[in-house]
N, C-alpha and C positions, 0 to 999 in steps of 0.2 A: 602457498597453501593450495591453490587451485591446480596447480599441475600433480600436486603429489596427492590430491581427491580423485583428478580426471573427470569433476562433473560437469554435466554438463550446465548451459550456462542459456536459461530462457530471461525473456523480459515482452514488455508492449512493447508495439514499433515505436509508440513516441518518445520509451526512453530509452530505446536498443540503439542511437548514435552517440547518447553520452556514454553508455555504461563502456562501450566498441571504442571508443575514443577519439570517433570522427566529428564529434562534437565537443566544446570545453565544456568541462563539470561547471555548472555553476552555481553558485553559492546556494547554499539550502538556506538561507536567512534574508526575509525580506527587507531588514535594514541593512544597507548600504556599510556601513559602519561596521556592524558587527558581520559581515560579510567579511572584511577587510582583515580584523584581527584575527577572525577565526579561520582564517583560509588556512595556513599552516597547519592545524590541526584537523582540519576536515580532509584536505589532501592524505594525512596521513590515514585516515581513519577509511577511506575510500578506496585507497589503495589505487595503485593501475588501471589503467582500462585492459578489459577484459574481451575475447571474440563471444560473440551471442549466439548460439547453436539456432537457436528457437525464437522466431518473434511469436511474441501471444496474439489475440485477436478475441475480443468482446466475444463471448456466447460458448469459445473452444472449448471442447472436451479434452483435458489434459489423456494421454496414454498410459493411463494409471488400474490398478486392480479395483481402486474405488472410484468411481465417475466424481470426477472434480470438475467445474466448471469456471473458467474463467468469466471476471466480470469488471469489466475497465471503470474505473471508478477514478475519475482524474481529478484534482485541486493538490492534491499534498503536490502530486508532481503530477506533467501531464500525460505519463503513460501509467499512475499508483492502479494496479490490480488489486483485487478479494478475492478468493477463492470459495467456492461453492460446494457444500457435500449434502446432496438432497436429504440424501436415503439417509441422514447422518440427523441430517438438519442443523446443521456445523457451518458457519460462516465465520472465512479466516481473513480479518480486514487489515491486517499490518496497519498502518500508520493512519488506514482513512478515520478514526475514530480513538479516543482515549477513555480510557475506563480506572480513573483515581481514586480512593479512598470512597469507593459506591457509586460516585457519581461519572456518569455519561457524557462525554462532550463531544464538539468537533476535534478536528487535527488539529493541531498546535497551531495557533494563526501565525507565531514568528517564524516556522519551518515551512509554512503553506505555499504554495505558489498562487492561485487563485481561491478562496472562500465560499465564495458566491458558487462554483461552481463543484466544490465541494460537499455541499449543501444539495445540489442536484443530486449530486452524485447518493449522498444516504437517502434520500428519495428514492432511487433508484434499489439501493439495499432493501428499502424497509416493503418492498413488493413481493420479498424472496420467502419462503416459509421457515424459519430458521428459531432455536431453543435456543442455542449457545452462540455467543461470537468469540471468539480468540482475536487477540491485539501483541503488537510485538511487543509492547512495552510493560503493560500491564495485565494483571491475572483476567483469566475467563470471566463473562457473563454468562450464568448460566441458569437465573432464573428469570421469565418473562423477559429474553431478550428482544426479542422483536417489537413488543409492548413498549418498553423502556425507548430503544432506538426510535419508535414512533412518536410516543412525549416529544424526544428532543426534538426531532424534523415541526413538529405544532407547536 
């Protein structure tokens, strides 16, 4: 699918040697166990390793029409990016955060790699001026997001 996109292909330096495949994928699940059974299927889901055009870097300004900023936010993995749209007031957290049935949480502690520092890490978010956050998983926050976000880091 990626040759017949031709896109290009960014990430953070910390995860641009798995995603490159100079490093083994390893298991998104902190139990041992279910690492195990689930390898097969997460292989699949992962696909190939890929070349990284772009390493990202904490603070970038993406080369976009809209100023996007890169904001390294590491626990899920230790290269998990956010993405930042000031002028938008738009914060796009992919997996640092879960937004279920109303309620706000951390990443999934079974997929997490560190917690503890996941937990910095929405510290670090909830500094940002931001209405809305978008999540890969789950629908928009889009009232008192940064309020919300705030709660849960207290």
């Amino acid at each position: 699918m990626l040759q017949r996109s031709q896109a290009s292909i960014a990430a953070h330096a910390e995860d641009a040697p798995v995603i490159g495949g100079d490093v083994s994928y390893p298991s998104p699940f902190k139990s041992p166990l279910l690492g195990v059974l689930a390898r097969p299927v997460v292989w699949i889901l992962a696909g190939g390793p890929v070349k990284v055009d772009h390493i990202l870097r904490d603070g970038e300004l993406l080369p976009t029409a809209e100023q996007v900023q890169v904001i390294h936010t590491p626990g899920h993995t230790p290269g998990s990016i956010c993405l930042y749209l000031k002028s938008k007031k738009l914060l796009i957290v992919g997996d640092a955060l879960q937004h279920s049935r109303g309620v706000l949480s951390p990443p999934a502690a079974n997929v997490t790699r560190d917690a503890g520092l996941a937990m910095q890490s929405l510290r670090k978010l909830a500094q940002l001026d931001f209405e809305t956050i978008c999540f890969s998983h789950y629908p928009p926050l889009k009232i008192r997001a940064r309020e919300t976000l705030q709660r849960l880091i207290d």
